[in-house]
SESEPA-78781 format. One record per atom (N, C-alpha, C, O): chain; atom name; x, y, z. Coordinates in nm, 2 decimals, m for minus. Last residue first. Example, Ala and Ser with C-alpha at 12.3 -4.5 7.8 and 13.67 -1.06 7.14 Angstrom:
<nodes>
 c  a     xx     yy     zz
 A  N   1.28  m0.22   0.71
 A CA   1.37  m0.11   0.71
 A  C   1.29   0.00   0.79
 A  O   1.34   0.11   0.80
 A  N   1.32  m0.57   0.78
 A CA   1.23  m0.45   0.78
 A  C   1.32  m0.33   0.78
 A  O   1.42  m0.33   0.85
</nodes>
This chain:
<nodes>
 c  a     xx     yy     zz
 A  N  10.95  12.56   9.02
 A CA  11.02  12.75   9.05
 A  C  11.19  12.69   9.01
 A  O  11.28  12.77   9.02
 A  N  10.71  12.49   8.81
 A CA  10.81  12.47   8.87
 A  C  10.93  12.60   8.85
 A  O  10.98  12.67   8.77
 A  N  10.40  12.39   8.75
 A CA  10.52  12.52   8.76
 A  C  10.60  12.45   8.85
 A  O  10.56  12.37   8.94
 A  N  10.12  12.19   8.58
 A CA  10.22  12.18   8.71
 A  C  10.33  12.30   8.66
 A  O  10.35  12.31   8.54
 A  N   9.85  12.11   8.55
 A CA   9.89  12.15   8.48
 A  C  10.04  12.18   8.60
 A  O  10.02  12.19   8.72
 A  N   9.57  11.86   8.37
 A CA   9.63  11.94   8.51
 A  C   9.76  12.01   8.42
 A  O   9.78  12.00   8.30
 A  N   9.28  11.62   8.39
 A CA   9.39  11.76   8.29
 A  C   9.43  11.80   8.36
 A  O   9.36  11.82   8.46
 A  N   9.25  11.22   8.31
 A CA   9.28  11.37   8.43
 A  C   9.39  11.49   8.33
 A  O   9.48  11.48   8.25
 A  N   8.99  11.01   8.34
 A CA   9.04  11.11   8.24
 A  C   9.09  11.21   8.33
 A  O   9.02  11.28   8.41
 A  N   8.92  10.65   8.29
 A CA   8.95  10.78   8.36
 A  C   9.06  10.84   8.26
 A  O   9.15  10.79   8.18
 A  N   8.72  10.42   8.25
 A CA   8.84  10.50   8.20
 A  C   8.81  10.64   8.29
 A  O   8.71  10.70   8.33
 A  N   8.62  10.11   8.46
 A CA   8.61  10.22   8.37
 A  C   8.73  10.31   8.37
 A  O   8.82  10.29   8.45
 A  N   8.66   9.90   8.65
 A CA   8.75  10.01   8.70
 A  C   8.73  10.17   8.62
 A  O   8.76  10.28   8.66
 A  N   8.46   9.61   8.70
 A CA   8.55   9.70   8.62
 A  C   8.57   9.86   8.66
 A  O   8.48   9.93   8.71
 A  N   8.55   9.32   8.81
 A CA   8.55   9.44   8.87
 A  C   8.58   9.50   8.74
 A  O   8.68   9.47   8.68
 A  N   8.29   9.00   8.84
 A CA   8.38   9.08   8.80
 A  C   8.41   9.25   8.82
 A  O   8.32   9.32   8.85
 A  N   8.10   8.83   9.00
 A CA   8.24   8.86   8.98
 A  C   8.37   8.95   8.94
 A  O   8.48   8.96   8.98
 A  N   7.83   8.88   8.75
 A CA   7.91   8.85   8.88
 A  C   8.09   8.82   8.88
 A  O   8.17   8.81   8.79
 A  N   7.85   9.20   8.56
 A CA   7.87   9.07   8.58
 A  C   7.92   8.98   8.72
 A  O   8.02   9.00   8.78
 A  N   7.87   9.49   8.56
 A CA   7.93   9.41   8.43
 A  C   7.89   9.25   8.47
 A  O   7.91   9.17   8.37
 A  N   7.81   9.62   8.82
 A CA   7.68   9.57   8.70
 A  C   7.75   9.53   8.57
 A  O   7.69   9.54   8.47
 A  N   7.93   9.66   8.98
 A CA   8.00   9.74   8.89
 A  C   7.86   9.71   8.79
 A  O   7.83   9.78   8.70
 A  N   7.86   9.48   9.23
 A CA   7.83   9.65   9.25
 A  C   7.87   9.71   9.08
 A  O   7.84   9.82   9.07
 A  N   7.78   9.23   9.21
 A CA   7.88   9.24   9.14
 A  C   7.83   9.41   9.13
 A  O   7.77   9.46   9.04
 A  N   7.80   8.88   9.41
 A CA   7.74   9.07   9.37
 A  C   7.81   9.10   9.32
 A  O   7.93   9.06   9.33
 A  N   7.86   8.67   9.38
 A CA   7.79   8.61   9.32
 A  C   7.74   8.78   9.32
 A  O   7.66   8.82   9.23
 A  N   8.02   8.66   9.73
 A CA   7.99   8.58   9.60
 A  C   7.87   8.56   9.54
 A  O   7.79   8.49   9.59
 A  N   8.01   9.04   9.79
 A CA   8.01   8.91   9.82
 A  C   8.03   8.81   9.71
 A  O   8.05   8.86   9.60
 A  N   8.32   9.24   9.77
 A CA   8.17   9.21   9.76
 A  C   8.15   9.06   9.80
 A  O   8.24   8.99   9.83
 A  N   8.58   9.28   9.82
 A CA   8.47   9.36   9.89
 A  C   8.36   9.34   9.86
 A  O   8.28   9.41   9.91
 A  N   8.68   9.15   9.51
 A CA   8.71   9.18   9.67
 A  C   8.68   9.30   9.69
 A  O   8.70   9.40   9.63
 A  N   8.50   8.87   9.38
 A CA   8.59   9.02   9.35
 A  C   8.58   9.11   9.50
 A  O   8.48   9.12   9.57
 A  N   8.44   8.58   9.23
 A CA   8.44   8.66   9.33
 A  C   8.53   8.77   9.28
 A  O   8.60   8.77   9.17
 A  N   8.30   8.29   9.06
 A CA   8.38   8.43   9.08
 A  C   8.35   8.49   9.19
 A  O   8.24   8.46   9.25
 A  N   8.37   7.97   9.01
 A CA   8.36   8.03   9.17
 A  C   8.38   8.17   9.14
 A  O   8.48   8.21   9.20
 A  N   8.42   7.90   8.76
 A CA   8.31   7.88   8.80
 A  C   8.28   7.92   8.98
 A  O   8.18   7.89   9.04
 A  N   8.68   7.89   8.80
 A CA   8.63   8.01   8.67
 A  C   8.47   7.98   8.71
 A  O   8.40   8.07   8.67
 A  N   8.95   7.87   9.07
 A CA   8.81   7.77   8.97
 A  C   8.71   7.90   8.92
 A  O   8.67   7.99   8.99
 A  N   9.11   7.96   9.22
 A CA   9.17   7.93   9.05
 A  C   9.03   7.88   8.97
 A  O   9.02   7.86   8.85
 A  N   9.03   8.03   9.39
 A CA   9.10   7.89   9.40
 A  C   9.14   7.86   9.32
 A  O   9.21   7.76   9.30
 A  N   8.79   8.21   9.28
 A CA   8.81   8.11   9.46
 A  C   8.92   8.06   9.36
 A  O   8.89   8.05   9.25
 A  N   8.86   8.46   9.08
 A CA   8.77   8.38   9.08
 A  C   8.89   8.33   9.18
 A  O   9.01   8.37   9.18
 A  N   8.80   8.74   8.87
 A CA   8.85   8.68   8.97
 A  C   8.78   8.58   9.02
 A  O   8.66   8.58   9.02
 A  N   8.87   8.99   8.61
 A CA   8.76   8.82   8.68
 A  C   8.93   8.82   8.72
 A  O   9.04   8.85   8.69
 A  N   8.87   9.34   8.52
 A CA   8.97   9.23   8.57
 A  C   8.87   9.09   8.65
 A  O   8.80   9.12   8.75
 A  N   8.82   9.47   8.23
 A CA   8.74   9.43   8.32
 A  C   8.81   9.33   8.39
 A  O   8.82   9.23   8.33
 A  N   8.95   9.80   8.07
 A CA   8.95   9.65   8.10
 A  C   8.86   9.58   8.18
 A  O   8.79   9.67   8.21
 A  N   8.90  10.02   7.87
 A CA   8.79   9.97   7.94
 A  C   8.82   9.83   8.02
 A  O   8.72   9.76   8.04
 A  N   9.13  10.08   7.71
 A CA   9.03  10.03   7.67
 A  C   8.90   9.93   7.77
 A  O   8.84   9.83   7.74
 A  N   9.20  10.30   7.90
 A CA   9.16  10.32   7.79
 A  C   9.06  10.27   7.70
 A  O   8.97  10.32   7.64
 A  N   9.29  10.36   8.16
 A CA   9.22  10.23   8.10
 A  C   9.14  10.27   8.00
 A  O   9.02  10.26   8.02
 A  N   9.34  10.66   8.15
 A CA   9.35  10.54   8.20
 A  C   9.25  10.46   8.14
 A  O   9.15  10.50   8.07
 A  N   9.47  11.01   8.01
 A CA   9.39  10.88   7.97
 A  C   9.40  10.75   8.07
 A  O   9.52  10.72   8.06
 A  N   9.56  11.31   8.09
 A CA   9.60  11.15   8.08
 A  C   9.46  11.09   8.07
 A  O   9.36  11.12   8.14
 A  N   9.76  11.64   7.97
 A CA   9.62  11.49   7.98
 A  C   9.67  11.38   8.00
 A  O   9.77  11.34   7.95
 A  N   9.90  11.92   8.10
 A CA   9.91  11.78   8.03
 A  C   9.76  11.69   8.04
 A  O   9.68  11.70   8.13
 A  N  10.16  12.15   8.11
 A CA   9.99  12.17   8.10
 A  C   9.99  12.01   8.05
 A  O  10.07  11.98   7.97
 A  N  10.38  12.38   8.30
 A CA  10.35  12.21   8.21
 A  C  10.21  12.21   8.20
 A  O  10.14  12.29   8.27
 A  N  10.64  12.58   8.30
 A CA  10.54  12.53   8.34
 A  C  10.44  12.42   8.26
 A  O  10.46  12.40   8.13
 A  N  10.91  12.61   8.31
 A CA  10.83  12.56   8.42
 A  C  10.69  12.58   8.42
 A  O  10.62  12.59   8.53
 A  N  10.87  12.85   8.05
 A CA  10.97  12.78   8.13
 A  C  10.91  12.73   8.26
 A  O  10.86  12.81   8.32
 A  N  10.59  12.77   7.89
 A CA  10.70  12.81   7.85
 A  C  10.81  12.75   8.00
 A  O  10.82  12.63   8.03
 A  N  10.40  12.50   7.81
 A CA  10.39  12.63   7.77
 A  C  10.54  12.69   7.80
 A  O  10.62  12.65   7.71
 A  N  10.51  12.15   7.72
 A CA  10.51  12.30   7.80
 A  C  10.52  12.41   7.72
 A  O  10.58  12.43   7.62
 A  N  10.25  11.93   7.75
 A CA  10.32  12.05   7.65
 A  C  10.41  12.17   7.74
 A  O  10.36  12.26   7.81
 A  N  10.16  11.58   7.74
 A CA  10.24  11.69   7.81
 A  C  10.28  11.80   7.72
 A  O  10.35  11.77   7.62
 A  N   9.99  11.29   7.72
 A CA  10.06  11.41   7.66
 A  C  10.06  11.51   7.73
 A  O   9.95  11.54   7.80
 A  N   9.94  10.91   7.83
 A CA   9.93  11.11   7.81
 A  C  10.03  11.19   7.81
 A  O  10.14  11.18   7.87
 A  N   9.76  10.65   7.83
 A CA   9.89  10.76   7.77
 A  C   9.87  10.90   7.83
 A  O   9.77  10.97   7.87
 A  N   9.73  10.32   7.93
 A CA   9.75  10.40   7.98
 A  C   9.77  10.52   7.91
 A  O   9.89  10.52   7.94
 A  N   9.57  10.00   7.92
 A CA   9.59  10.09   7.89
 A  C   9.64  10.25   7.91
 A  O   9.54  10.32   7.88
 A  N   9.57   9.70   8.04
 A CA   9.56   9.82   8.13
 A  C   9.60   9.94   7.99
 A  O   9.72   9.92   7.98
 A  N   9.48   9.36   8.05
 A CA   9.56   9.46   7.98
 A  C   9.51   9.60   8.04
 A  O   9.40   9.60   8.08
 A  N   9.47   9.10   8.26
 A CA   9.40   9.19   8.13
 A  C   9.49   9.27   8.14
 A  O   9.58   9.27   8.22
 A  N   9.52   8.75   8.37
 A CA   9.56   8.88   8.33
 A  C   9.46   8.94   8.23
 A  O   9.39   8.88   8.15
 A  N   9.26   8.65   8.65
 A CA   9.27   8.60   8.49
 A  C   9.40   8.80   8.44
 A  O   9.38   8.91   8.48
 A  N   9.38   8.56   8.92
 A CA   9.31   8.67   8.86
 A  C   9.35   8.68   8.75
 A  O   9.47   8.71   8.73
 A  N   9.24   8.39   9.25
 A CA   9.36   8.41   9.11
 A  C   9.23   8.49   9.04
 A  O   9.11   8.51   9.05
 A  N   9.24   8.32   9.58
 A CA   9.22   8.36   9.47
 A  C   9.29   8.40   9.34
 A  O   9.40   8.45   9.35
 A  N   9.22   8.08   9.85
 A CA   9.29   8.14   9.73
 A  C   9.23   8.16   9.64
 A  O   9.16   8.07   9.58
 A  N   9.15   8.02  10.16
 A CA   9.10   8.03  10.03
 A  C   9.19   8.12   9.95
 A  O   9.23   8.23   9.99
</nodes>
């Protein structure tokens, strides 16, 4: 069995400042705009599936088939000696 996976778009940014010598303080944003990646048996749009569930559960509650990943948000900050 083969499966295919419609393309979506991934959004990604983030900004970085350095406070002074080595060391960095920054944010990042993921999936910005919320993508939702369908997948489906065989190439057929009427078979969805999404891997680790069964056909037709959809653990994310957007819909059978489908996996969404929601946005993620990370603040950190890194030195270097």
């Amino acid at each position: 069995m083969a499966c295919h996976r419609d393309p979506f778009s991934w959004v990604t940014a983030s900004a970085h400042y350095r406070v002074f010598q080595g060391l960095e303080v920054y944010v990042e944003g993921r999936n910005l705009t919320n993508a939702i990646a369908r997948t489906y048996l065989n190439g057929n749009p009427l078979l969805p599936w999404a891997p680790g569930q069964l056909v037709g559960e959809s653990a994310s509650g957007v819909g059978e088939g489908y996996s969404a990943y929601g946005r993620s948000f990370v603040v950190g900050a890194s030195y270097r000696f």
